[in-house]
C-alpha positions as CSV (number, residue, x, y, z in Angstrom):
1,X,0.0,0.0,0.0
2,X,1.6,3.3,-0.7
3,X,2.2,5.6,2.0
4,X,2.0,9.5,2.4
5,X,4.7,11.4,4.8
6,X,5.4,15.1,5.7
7,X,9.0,16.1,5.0
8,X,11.8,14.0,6.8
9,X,14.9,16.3,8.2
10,X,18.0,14.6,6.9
11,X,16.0,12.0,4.6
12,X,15.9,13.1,0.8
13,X,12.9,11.9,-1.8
14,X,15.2,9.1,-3.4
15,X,15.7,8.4,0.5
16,X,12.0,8.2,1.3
17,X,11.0,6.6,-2.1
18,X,13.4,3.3,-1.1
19,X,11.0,3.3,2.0
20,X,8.4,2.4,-0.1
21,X,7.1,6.7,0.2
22,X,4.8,7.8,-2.8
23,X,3.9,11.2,-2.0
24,X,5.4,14.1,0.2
25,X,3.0,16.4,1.6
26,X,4.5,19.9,2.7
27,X,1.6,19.9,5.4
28,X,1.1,23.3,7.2
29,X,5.3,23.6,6.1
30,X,4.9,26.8,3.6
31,X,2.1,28.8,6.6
32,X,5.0,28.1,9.4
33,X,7.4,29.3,6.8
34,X,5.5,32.6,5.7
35,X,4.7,33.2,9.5
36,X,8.7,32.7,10.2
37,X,9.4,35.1,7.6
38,X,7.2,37.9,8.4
39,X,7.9,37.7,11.6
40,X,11.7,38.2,10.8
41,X,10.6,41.3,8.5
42,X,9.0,43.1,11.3
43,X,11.8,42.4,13.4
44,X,14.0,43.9,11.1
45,X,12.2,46.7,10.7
46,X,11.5,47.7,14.4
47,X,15.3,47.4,15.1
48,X,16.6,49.1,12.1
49,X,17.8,45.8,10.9
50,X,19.0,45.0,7.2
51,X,15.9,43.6,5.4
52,X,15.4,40.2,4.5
53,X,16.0,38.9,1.0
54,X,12.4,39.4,-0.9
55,X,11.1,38.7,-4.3
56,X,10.6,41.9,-6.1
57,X,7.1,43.4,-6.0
58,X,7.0,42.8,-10.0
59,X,8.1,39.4,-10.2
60,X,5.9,38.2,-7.4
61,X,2.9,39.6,-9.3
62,X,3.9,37.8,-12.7
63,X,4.7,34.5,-10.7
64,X,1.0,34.7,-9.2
65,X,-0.6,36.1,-12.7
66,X,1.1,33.2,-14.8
67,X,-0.9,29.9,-15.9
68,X,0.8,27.3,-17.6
69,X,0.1,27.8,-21.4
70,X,-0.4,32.1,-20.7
71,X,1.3,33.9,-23.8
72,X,2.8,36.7,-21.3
């Protein structure tokens, strides 16, 4: 029967696959990760700290406008 598992710490996909793994679920992984960061942002900003490394405004807004197949 396949099995489903969240991310392993120190076990790669090839790793997890030879375990007899199908499918990787990132769970509540990229909300804990967006929390993390924005939390670091306004950390950064009250202490007058250098800013984190960000997408530009621009390319954030074509990576959520694009669909596979779009012409732009």
């Amino acid at each position: 029967m396949p099995l489903n598992v969240l991310p392993v710490p120190g076990r790669s996909l090839s790793d997890l696959a030879a375990l007899g793994v199908r499918r990787v679920s990132t769970g509540s992984l990229p909300y804990r990760a967006a929390l993390t960061a924005a939390v670091r942002s306004a950390e950064a900003v009250r202490d007058g700290s250098p800013l984190p490394d960000a997408v530009p405004y621009v390319d954030l807004q074509r990576r959520l406008s694009a669909y596979p197949g779009d012409a732009s």
